[in-house]
N, C-alpha and C positions, 0 to 999 in steps of 0.2 A: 545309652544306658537302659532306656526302655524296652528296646528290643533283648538286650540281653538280658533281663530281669523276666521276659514273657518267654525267651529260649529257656532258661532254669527251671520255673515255674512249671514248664511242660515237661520239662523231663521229670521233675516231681510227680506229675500227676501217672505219668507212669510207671515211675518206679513204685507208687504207690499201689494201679491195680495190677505188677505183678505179687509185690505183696499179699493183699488183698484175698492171692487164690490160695492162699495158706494162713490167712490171719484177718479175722472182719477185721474192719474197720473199729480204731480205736475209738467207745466216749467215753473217756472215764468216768464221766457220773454214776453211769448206769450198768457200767462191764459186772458180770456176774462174780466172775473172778478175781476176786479182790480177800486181802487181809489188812485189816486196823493196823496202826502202827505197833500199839502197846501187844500185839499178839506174837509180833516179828519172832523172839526166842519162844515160846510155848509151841509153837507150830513147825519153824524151821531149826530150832537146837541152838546155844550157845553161838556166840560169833566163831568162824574159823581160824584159825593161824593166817596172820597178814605177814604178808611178805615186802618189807622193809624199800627194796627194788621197782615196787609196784609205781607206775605214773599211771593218776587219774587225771584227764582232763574234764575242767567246766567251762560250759559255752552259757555265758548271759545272756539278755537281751540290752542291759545297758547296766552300767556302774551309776551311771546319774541319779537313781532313784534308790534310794535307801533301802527297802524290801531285798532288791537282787545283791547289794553289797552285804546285806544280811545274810540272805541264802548262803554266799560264798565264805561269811566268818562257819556257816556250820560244816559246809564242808572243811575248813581247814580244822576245827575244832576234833575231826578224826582223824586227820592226816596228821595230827602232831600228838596222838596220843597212843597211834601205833609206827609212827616214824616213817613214814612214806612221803611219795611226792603230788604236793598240788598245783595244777597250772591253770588260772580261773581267770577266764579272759570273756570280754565282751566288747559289742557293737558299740558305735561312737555315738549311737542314737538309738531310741526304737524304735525308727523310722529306714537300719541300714541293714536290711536283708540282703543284702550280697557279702558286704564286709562282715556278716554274723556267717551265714555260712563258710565261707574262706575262712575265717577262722576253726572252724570245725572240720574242715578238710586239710589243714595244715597239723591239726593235732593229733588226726589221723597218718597223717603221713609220716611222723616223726614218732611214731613207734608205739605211741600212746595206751594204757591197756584197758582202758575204758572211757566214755565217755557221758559225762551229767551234763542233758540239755535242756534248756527252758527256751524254746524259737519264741520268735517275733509274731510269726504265724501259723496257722497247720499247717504250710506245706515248703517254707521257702527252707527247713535243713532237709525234708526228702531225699536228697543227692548224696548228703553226707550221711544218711543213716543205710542206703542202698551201700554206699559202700563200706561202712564198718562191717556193715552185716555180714560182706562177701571175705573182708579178712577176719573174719570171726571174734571180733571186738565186741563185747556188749555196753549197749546205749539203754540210759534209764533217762525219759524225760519228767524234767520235773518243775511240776508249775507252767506255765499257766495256759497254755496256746497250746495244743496238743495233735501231735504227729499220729495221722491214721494210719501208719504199719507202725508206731512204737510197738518193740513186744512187751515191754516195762513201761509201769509210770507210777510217778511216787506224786501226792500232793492232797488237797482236799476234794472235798463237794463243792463244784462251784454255786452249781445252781443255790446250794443252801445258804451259798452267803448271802443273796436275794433274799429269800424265803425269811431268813433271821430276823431281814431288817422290816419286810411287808409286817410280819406278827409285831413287832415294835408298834409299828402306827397302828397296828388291828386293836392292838393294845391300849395305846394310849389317846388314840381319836376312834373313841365305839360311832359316833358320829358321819365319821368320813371326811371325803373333803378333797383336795386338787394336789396332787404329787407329780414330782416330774422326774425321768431318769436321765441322768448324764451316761453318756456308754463310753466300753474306751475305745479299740480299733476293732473297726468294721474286720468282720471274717473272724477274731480269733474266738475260737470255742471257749473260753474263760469269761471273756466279756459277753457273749452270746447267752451263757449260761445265767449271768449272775442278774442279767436283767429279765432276764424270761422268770427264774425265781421270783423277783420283785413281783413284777407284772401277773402274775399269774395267780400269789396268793392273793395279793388285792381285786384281782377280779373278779374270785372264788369271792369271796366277802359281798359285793355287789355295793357297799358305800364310798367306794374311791374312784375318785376321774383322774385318770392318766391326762394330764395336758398336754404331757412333750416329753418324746423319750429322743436327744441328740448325743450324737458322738463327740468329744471331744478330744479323741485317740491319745487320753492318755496324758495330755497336757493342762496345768495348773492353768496358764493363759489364756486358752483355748475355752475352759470349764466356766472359768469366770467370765468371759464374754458370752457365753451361753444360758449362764446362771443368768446373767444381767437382763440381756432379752425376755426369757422364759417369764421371772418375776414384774417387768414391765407389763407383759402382757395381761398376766394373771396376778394383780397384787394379792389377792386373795390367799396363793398358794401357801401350804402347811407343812411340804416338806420335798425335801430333794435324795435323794439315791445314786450315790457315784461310784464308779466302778472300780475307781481306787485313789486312796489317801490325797495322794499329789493332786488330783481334780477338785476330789471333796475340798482341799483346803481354797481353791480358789473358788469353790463356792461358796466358801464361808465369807470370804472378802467379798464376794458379791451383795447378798445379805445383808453382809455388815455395814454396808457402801449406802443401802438403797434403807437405813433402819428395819428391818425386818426381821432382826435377831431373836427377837420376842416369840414372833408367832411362826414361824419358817423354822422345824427342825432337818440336821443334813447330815447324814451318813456317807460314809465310805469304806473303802476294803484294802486291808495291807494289815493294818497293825503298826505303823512304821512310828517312830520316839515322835516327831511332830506333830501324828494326831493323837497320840494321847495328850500330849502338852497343852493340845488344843481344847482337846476333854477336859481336863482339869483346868482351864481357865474360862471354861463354861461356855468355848465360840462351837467349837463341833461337837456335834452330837453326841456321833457315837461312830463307830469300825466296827467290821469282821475280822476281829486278827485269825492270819493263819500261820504265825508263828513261822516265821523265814528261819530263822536259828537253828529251830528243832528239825524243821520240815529237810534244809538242810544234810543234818548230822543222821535223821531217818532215812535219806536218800543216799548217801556216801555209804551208811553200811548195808544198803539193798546191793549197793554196787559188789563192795566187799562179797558177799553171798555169791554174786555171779561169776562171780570174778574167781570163786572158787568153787565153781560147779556146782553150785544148786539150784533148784529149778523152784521157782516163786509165783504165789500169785501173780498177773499181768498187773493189778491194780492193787500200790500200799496205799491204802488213805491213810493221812496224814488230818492232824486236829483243826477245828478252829471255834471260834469264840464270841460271840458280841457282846462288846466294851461300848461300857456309858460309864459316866462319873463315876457311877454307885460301888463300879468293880474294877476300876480303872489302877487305882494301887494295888490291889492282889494282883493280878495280870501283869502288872509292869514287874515285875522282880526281876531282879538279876542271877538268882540264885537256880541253875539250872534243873538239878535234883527236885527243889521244889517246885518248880513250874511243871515237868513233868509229873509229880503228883497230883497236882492242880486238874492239870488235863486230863489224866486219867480215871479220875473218880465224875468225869462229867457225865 
């Protein structure tokens, strides 16, 4: 399995620099070429006529984690309101980059007329976007690992959900003091991004000591045995920075475990119903939500637009938010219309 996991890999990296000599290399942070989501109709005109016959494929990174099951209610959220087809399928882990790409090459081959990816990593769907490209299929990836020949990408600023939370503590400890970051999986541009935010505003400040920034790739288990050690070492520490929800919450049971709820505040990124619940019951801190729903239903009709010939910025950014108790019911609404006005007057 190894070997053939390093045979794909390789062929990635070079479908990648034939890409390459027609397309830099994607970061969506910083691609110049980009439109806001709320600009989408002012810029590119009214949605087009959908055609009823159309099959969108979406490729997760896993259904386990409530963020990506989100993503996938917003894509269905367009597909049932212009009568087309959704087929939203994911890996059995986030750890199963063969079985994620084979699914994406199967949805290629069954006629599929576009595809919404969110990979594992930047580079293990390379193979399957090399080849939609050659049957003239357009691919929008979206969220959070990010393919260097995407010609599309819908999703946020990662680096800024870091950034969010460093100003938080710049905020609220003018003092300073010992922080630590949880990251999720090694290599992908989303987790890469959102700890260099962190790291970065706090280091510009010059009063916070980074004690420990470890990977937990993603896993609540994993975060909380991390969390556990980190605060052993350093009882002192005043706050944690995880790379998403599912971790932050396992290092809230860390904390919780060790009494240090008091002085230890801990963030995390998704947005996903469990941390705010956690928010409101005063264990987690606070999230970046990047609104999976919206981010979604923004990504299904970028698809829409291509899919009817029009030519778009490489890069929609897509909203997001940092939630603490204090705003944690506005945010949480159900009410879709509203939320998008929420967001848009930010």
């Amino acid at each position: 399995m190894k070997k053939l996991l390093l045979s794909v890999l390789t062929s990635a990296l070079l479908c990648s620099s034939v890409h390459a000599a027609t397309l830099a290399p994607l970061k969506s942070d910083s691609e110049p070429d980009r439109t806001d989501w709320t600009q989408l109709e002012s810029k590119y005109g009214p949605m087009p006529k959908v055609d009823s016959k159309l099959k969108i494929g979406g490729v997760s990174k896993t259904l386990t984690n409530e963020y990506w099951r989100s993503l996938g209610e917003g894509y269905q959220n367009v597909a049932k309101k212009y009568g087309f087809t959704v087929a939203y399928q994911a890996a059995a882990n986030e750890d199963d980059q063969m079985g994620q790409l084979s699914i994406a090459e199967t949805l290629i081959a069954q006629g599929f007329n576009g595809l919404l990816v969110s990979p594992q990593t930047d580079i293990n769907l390379e193979p399957a976007l090399e080849s939609a490209s050659s049957k003239g299929i357009p691919v929008v990836n979206v969220n959070d690992a990010v393919v260097p020949s995407a010609q599309y990408y819908v999703g946020n600023v990662q680096k800024d959900n870091g950034v969010r939370v460093a100003k938080w503590f710049i905020q609220h400890y003018p003092q300073g003091g010992k922080v630590a970051v949880i990251e999720g999986q090694p290599g992908v541009y989303a987790a890469g991004q959102r700890t260099a935010g962190f790291k970065e505003t706090l280091q510009a400040n010059g009063k916070f000591n980074i004690v420990a920034s470890v990977p937990a790739n993603w896993s609540r288990e994993q975060a909380f045995n991390a969390a556990s050690t980190i605060l052993q070492q350093h009882p002192d520490l005043i706050g944690f920075y995880a790379n998403n929800d599912t971790m932050a919450l396992g290092v809230v049971e860390a904390v919780r475990s060790l009494n240090k709820a008091k002085q230890t505040a801990v963030f995390g990124t998704d947005g996903i119903s469990d941390a705010y619940a956690s928010i409101k019951r005063g264990e987690l801190t606070g999230t970046v939500d990047s609104f999976p729903i919206l981010t979604g239903e923004v990504a299904m009709e970028v698809m829409l637009r291509l899919v009817n010939g029009q030519k778009l910025s490489r890069v929609i950014a897509t909203p997001q938010a940092l939630i603490t108790k204090e705003n944690a019911d506005a945010f949480s609404t159900k009410d879709n219309d509203k939320l998008r006005q929420l967001l848009a007057q930010q």
